[in-house]
C-alpha positions in Angstrom: -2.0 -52.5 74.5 -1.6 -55.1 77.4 -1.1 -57.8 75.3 1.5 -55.7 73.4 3.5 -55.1 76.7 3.4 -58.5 77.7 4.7 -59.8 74.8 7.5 -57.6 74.7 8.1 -58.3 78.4 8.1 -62.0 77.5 10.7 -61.4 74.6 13.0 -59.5 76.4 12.7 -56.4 74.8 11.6 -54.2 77.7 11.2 -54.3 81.3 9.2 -52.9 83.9 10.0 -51.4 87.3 7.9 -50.1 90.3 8.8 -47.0 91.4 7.1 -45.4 95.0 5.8 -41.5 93.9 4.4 -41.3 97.0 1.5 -42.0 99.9 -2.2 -42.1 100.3 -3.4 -40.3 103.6 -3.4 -44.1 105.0 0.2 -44.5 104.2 -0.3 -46.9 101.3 2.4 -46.5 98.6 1.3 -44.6 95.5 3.3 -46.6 92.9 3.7 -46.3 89.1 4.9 -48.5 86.5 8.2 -47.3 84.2 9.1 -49.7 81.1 12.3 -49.6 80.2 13.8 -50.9 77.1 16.5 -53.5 77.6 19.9 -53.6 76.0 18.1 -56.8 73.5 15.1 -53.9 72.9 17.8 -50.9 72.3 19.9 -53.1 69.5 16.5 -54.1 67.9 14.8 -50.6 68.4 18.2 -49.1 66.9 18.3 -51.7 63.8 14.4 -50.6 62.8 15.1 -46.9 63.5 18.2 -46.8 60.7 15.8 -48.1 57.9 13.0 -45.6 58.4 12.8 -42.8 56.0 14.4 -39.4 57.3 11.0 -37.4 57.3 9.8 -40.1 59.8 13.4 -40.0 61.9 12.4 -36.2 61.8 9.0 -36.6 63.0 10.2 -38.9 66.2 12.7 -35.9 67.2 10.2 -33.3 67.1 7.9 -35.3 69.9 11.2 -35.6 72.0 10.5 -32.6 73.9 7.0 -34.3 74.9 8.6 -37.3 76.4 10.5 -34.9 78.4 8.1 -32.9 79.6 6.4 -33.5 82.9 3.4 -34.7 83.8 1.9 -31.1 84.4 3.4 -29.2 81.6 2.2 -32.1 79.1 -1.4 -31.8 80.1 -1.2 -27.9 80.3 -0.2 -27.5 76.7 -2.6 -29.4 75.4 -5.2 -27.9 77.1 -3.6 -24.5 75.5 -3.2 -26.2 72.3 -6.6 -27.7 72.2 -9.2 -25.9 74.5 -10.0 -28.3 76.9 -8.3 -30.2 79.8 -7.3 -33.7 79.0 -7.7 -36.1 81.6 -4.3 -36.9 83.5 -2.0 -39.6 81.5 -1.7 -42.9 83.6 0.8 -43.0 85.9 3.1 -45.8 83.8 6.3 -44.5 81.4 7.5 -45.7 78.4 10.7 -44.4 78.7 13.6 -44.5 76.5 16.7 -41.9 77.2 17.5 -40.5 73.4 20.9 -39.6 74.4 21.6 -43.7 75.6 20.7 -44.4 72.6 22.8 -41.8 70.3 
């Protein structure tokens, strides 16, 4: 996935921002990274979204409320859903707001 990220960095499609979520008892910053699509990635993410088949436009919404959920809740339903408690997600985003977009 790295070299995926790069590349996208290189083309201008998204960006990435450190953001401080914290400190370690030796007052080190606890940072994580957040990608960000720029406006270059929203045109081009918009143009491929139009020509995908509704059931797939479908699908997308129906994880929305995933995206939105934090970190806690996220890892809590699938250990509901699924039995077992996942390991925690990395602390990076790939975040997109839906209602920027719309």
């Amino acid at each position: 996935m790295k070299f995926e990220v790069e590349n996208l960095i290189m083309l201008g499609f998204i960006r990435v921002e450190e953001e401080v979520v914290g400190l370690t008892e030796n007052d080190e910053e606890v940072t994580r990274r957040v990608y960000r699509l720029t406006p270059k990635g929203k045109d081009t993410a918009k143009k491929h979204s139009e020509k995908l088949p509704k059931e797939i436009k479908n699908a997308l919404r129906s994880l929305k409320r995933f995206n939105e959920m934090p970190l806690k809740k996220l890892n809590d339903y699938c250990w509901i859903m699924y039995g077992k408690p996942h390991k925690p997600l990395p602390l990076y985003i790939l975040e997109e707001n839906v209602k920027e977009a719309r």
